[in-house]
C-alpha positions as MATLAB code, in Angstrom:
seq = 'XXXXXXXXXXXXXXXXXXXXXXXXXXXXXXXXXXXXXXXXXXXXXXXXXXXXXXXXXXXXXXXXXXXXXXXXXXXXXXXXXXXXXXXXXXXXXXXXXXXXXXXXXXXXXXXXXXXXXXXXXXXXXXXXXXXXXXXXXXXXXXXXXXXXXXXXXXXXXXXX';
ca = [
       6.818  -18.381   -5.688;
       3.843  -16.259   -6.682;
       2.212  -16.263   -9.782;
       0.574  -12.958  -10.455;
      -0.197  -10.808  -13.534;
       1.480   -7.573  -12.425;
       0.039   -5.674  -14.914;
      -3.242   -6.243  -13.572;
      -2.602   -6.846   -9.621;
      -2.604   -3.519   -8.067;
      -4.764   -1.306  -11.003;
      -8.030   -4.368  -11.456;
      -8.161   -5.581   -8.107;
      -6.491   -2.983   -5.800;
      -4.678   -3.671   -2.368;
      -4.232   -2.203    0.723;
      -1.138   -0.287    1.811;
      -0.972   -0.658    5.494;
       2.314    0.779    7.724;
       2.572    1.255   11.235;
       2.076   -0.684   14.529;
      -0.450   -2.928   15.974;
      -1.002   -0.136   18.521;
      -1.131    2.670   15.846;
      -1.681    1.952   12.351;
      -3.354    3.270    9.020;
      -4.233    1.295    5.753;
      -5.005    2.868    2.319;
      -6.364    1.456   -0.815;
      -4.023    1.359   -3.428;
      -4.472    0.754   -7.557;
      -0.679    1.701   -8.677;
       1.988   -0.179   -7.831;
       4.805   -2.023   -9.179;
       7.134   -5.947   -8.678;
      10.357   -6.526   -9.510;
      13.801   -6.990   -8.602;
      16.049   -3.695   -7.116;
      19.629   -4.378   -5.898;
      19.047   -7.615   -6.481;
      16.044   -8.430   -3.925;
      12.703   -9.288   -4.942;
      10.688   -5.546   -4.362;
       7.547   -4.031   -4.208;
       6.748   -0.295   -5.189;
       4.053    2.216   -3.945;
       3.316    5.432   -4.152;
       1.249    7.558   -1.319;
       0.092   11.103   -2.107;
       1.641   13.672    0.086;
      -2.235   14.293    1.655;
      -2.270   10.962    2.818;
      -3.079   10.224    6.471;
      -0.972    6.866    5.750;
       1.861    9.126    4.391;
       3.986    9.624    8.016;
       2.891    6.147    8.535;
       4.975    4.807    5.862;
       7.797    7.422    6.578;
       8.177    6.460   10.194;
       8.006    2.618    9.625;
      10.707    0.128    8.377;
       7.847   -2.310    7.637;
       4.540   -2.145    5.600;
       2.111   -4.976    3.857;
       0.394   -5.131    1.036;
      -2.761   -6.999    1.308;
      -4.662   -8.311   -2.045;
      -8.507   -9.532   -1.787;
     -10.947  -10.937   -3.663;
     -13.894   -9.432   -5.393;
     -16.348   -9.894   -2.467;
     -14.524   -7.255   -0.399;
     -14.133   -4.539   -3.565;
     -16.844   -2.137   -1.400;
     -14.760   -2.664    2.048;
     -11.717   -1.097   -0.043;
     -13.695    1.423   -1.443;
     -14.933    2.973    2.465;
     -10.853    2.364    3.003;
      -9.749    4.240   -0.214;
     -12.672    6.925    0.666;
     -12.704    7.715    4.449;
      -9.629    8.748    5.613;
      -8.347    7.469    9.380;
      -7.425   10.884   10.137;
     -11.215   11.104   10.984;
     -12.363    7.976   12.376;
     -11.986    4.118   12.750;
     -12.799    3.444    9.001;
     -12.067   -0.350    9.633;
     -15.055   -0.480   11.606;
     -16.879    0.308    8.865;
     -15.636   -2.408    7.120;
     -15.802   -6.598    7.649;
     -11.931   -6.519    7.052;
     -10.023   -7.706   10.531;
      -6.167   -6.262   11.359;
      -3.801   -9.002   12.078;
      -0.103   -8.894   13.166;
       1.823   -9.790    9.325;
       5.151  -11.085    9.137;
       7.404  -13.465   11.263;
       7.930  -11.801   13.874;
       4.862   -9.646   13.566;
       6.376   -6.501   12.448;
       3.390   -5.183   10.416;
       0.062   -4.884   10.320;
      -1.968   -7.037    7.383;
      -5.394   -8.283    7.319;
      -6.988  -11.353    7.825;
      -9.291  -12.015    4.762;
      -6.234  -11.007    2.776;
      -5.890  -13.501   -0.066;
      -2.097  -12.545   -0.597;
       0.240  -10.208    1.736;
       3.722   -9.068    0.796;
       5.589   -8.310    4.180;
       8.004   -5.923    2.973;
      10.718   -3.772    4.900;
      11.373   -0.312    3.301;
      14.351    0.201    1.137;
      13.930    3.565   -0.454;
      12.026    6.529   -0.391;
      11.545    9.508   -2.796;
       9.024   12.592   -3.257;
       8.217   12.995   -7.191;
      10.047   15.635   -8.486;
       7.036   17.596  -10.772;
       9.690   18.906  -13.415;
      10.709   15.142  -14.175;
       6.648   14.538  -14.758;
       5.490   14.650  -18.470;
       3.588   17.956  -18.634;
      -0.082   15.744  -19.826;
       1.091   13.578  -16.975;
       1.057   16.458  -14.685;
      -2.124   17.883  -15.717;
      -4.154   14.517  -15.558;
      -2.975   13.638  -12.669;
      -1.602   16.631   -9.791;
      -3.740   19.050  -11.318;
      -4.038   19.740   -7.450;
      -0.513   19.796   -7.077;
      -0.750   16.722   -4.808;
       2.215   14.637   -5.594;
       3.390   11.005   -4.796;
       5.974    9.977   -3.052;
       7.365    6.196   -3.500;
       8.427    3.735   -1.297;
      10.060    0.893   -2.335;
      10.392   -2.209   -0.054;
      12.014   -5.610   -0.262;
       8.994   -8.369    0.107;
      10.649  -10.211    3.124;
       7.420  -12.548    3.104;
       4.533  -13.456    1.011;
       1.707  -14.716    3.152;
      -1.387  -16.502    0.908;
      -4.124  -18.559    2.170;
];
């Protein structure tokens, strides 16, 4: 059992998305996010921008992790939420090492992680902009640079 504030998880403390395999991965700081329960399995939601390196990641794999830290790495996810892989090894520039997640190593996490989910992907689904609250919209895809979600059933929770 975890015992997490949800409302406060992914927005105060942020978390890396990471999808893909040990041979070819990308990570991506996240600060929304969502737990709960869908079709009865305990579930984690994201949501990647559709200019996201990480975003074919996430559409090719059946796994991803999300990885939570503490304080003392906050600037480590700010190069990871900044520099996109696309360009370069941005974990190098970082003290943050990629470890194999998951029982049978099916993800990629990291290990000064405090908490990873494991979770296998479930669902996927673009934002439709005409469902989006027109303020909503404006605040936020001003750019026209939507989300798409990905929901995944946490298969593991890994905490040190």
């Amino acid at each position: 059992m975890i015992r997490v504030d949800p409302f406060t998880l992914f927005d105060k403390h942020w978390a890396l998305l990471t999808a893909g395999t040990a041979d070819h991965f990308n990570t991506m700081t996240i600060s929304w996010g969502m737990l709960g329960t869908l079709w009865n399995k305990p579930a984690a939601t994201v949501y990647v921008r559709e200019s996201r390196y990480t975003l074919p990641f996430m559409e090719d794999s059946d796994w991803f992790t999300i990885s939570f830290f503490d304080e003392s790495f906050k600037k480590d996810l700010g190069i990871l939420g900044s520099v996109s892989g696309r360009d370069q090894d941005k974990i190098a520039m970082t003290r943050l090492h990629p470890v194999a997640a998951g029982e049978q190593g099916q993800a990629m996490g990291f290990e000064e992680a405090t908490m990873t989910l494991v979770c296998r992907k479930l669902y996927s689904q673009g934002m439709d902009p005409g469902d989006i609250p027109q303020e909503t919209r404006a605040r936020f895809y001003a750019d026209f640079d939507f989300h798409r979600m990905f929901v995944g059933e946490v298969m593991e929770v890994e905490a040190q």
